[in-house]
PABA-607055 format. One record per residue (C-alpha): x, y, z. Coordinates in pm, whole numbers, plus 50000, padded with zeros to 5 digits. Example, Ala and Ser with C-alpha at 12.3 -4.5 7.8 and 13.67 -1.06 7.14 Angstrom:
2
512304955050780;513674989450714;
//
This chain:
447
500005000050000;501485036449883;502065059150170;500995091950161;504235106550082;504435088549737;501355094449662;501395132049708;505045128549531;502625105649232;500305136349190;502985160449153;505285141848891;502115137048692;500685172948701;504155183248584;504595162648317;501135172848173;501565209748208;502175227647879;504395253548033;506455221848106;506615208447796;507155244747570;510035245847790;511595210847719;510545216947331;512475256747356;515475240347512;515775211347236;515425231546979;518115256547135;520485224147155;519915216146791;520475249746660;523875250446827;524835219446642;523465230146331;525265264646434;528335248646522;528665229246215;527935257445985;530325281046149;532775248446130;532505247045747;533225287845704;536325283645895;538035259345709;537095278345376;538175308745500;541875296845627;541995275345300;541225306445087;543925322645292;546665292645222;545835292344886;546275327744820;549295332844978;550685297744885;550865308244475;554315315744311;553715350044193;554855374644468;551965370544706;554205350544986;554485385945106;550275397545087;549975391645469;552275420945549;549685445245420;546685419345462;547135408845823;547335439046015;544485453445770;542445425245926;543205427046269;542745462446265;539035458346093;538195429246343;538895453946624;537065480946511;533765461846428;534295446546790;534905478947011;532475497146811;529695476846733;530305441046919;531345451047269;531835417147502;533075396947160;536505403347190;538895372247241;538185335147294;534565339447468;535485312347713;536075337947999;532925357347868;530495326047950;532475323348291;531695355048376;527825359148279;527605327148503;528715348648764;526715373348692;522605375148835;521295405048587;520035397348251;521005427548130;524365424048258;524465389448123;523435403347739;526925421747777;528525392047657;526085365747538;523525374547314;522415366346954;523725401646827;527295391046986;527205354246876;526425366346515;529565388046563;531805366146697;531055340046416;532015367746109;534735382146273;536665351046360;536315337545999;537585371145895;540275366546111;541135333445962;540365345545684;543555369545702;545845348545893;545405352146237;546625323546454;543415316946590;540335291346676;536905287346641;536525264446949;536415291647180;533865316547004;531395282946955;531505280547328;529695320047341;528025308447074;526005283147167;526055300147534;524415328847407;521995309547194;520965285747513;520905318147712;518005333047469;516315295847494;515555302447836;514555339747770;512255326847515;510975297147735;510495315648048;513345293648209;514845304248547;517815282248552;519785307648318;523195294948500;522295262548399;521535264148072;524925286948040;527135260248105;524875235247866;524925259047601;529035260647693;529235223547674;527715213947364;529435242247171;532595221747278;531325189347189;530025200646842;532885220446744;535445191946803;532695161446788;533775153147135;530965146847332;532665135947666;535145164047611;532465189147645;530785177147919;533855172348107;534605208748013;531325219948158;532435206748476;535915210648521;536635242548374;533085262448367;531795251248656;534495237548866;531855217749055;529535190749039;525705191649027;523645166548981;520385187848817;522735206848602;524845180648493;521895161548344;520555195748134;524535194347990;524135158847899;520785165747699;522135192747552;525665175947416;523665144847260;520835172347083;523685189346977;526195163146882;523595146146663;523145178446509;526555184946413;527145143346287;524185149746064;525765177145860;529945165545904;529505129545954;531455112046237;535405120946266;538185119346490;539875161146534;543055150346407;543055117946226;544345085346388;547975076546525;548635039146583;551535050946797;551305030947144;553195042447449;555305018347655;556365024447965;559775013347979;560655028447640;558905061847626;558765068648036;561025097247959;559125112447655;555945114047896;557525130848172;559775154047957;556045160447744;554545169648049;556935196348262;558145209047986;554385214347814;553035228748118;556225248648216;555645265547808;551735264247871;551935282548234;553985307248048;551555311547804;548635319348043;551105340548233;551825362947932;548845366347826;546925375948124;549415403548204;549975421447892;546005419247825;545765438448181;548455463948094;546855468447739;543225476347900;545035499848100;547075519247829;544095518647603;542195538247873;542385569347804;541705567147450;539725531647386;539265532647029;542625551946909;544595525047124;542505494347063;543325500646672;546965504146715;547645473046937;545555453146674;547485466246408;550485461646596;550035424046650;548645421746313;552285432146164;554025407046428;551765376146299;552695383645944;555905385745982;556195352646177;553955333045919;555785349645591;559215342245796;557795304745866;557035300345516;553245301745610;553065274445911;552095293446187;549095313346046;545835299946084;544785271846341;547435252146318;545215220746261;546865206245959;550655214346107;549385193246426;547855166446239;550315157846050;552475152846330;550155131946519;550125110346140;553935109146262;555755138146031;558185156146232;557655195346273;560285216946219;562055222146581;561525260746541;557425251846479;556315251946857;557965288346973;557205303346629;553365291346694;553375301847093;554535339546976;551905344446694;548985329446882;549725349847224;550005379746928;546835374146806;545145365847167;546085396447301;545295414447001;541765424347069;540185403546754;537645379346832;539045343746814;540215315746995;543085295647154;542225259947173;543335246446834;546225273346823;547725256047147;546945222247051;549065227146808;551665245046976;551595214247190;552485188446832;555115212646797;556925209347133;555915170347124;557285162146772;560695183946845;561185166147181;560595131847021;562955136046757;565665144447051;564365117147225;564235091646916;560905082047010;557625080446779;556545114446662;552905109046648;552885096446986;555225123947141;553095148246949;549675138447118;551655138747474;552795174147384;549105183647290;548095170747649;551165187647833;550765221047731;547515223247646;546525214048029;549665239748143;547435262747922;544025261648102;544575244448396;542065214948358;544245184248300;540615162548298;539485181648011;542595181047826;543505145647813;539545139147729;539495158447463;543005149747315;541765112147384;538605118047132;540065139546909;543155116246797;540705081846852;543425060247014;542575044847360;545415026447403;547735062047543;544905069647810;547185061248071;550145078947887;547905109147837;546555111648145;549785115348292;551365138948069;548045159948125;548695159748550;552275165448492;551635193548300;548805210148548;551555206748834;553805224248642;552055252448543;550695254748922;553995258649001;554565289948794;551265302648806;547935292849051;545575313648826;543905296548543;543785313248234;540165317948155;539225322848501;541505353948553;540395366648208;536655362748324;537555387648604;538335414048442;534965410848213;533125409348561;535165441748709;534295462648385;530655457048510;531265462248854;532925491548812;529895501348552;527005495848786;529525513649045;529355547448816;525515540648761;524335540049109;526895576349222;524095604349181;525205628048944;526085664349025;524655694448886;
//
């Protein structure tokens, strides 16, 4: 015989599953989940047109090796323009812009850096980006992307759980961008959340499998970077996974460092003149990513995805690769332009890997997926995420052990060096503008 208590708990379950409000709000979310995979793929496909225009151009015989010294800087300086003027809140990789609207308990503080105005942006200004050679992702922007678009689900559905649906919308931009579906849900925890909830946790899960199907639809099932066949063995390559990992999060600590401190001395140089300043450090890196990709013979602009996967397919990289790659990607990071730094570093990562297992005479394809997981995880700070996601992207299971090791050898390092994660200390400055906003809006004006 039911009890009271489960029957009062029967009556409930069933009057919510047959309210309407219930179900417009489970048919608003799906439908926000499938547009970001439909989103995710389509913004997938511009990207890889727009840096193979770029290679191809640039690539020809006749004299224009040397277009991205005008090009380039042109570009960055148009991407930052259309951002301060027009696109406030799209600048950069849009990671630490998600962190912060979590943070964040006023919608209309929260439009400051997702909305569908700013995710249109950040989608046409990072394939302009590529499309002039900036050393840049789109992982990153899909992550504001299909934040923002989850965030207008729930204004459309009448949802409360806005934090929520944030960190879904985070997640399965992550999993459709790179077709990693465990990656992004590890990413939602680790690095967006850094916590575990059970409620919220099952509204990411829903919305990485909506998504993911989207985006396998339209692309088709596919590992990142190809397959490497390379196995680690511990008695052989003990040395390549330790060197992978100190030395990847030593370079990927340094990274983070960098960048976080010349982005805070840039916001406050370009102070006193936002707009006048914001061009010329644009420009500025512009000229310093052109001259590193026309001096590389064209390897470093662009994600770096083909460069990393054929290293992983076990060609060796050039040893000057890696710190030719770190230079114009913290360039272009720094730069103001929208765009990522997830691919960029990944392949900053082959680099190192490849050059320290030709030293080491060990396979490249293997020390280039240990480099990937070193520095990558010295570059954010979530060793889960990174060995997940280097684990799906390359499609062999037989490293986990190998990877996950590099991956924690690389997060001590770069703890070591420096205890604030990247995207987390970038997040606070996004949430100080706005303190310091509603700071000047609430002083009474005098007369």
């Amino acid at each position: 015989m039911r009890g009271p208590g489960k029957m009062r708990l029967l009556r409930r379950s069933r009057a919510l599953v047959v309210t309407p409000r219930y179900w417009r709000q489970r048919l608003v979310f799906w439908l926000g989940a499938l547009a970001i995979g439909l989103v995710s793929a389509g913004f997938a496909r511009l990207a890889d047109e727009a840096q193979q225009l770029f290679s191809e151009i640039t690539g020809r015989q006749d004299g224009l090796r040397f277009l991205p010294l005008l090009v380039t800087p042109l570009g960055f300086g148009l991407c930052a323009f259309i951002a301060a003027r027009f696109v406030q809140g799209s600048q950069g990789s849009g990671i630490p812009q998600a962190i912060a609207a979590r943070h964040l308990r006023d919608d209309a503080e929260r439009s400051r850096f997702l909305s569908l105005r700013i995710a249109t942006g950040k989608i046409v200004m990072t394939v302009i980006g590529l499309l002039c050679g900036a050393s840049i992702g789109r992982e990153g922007p899909t992550v504001q992307v299909g934040a923002s678009i989850m965030l207008q689900v729930a204004r459309w559905g009448g949802m409360v759980q806005a934090r929520g649906l944030i960190l879904a919308g985070s997640a399965a931009g992550i999993a459709a961008a790179f077709n990693t579906p465990l990656a992004g849900i590890v990413f939602a925890i680790e690095e967006m959340s850094r916590t575990y909830q059970a409620r919220t946790n099952g509204i990411v899960l829903s919305a990485v499998i909506i998504a993911g199907l989207a985006s396998l639809a339209i692309v088709g099932n596919y590992t990142y970077f190809g397959f490497t066949n390379a196995t680690a063995e511990l008695r052989r390559d003990g040395l390549l996974v330790l060197c992978c990992g100190v030395l990847g999060g030593a370079f990927g600590a340094c990274f983070s460092s960098f960048m976080v401190a010349l982005t805070r001395r840039i916001r406050r140089w370009r102070a006193a003149t936002p707009l006048r300043r914001t061009l010329i450090v644009a420009v500025a890196a512009g000229c310093l990513v052109a001259v590193i990709g026309v001096a590389s013979d064209g390897t470093t602009f662009g994600t770096g995805y083909a460069q990393a996967r054929s290293a992983i397919e076990g060609t060796p990289l050039p040893a000057s690769f890696f710190l030719a790659k770190f230079l114009a990607s913290l360039a272009s990071s720094v730069s103001g332009i929208p765009g990522g730094l997830f691919a960029p570093s990944l392949s900053v990562g082959a680099g190192l890997g490849s050059t320290l297992g030709a030293l080491l005479g060990s396979p490249i394809g293997l020390a280039a997926v240990l480099g990937m997981a070193g520095y990558f995880s010295g570059v954010v700070q979530a060793p889960m995420t990174a060995f997940v996601i280097i684990l799906e992207m390359t499609g062999n299971h037989d490293n986990v052990i190998a990877l996950m090791a590099a991956s924690v050898l690389g997060y001590g390092t770069a703890r070591l060096i420096t205890r604030e994660p990247l995207y987390h200390a970038l997040s606070r400055l996004f949430i100080a503008d706005v303190l310091r906003q509603r700071r000047v809006q609430a002083t009474p004006s005098t007369a």
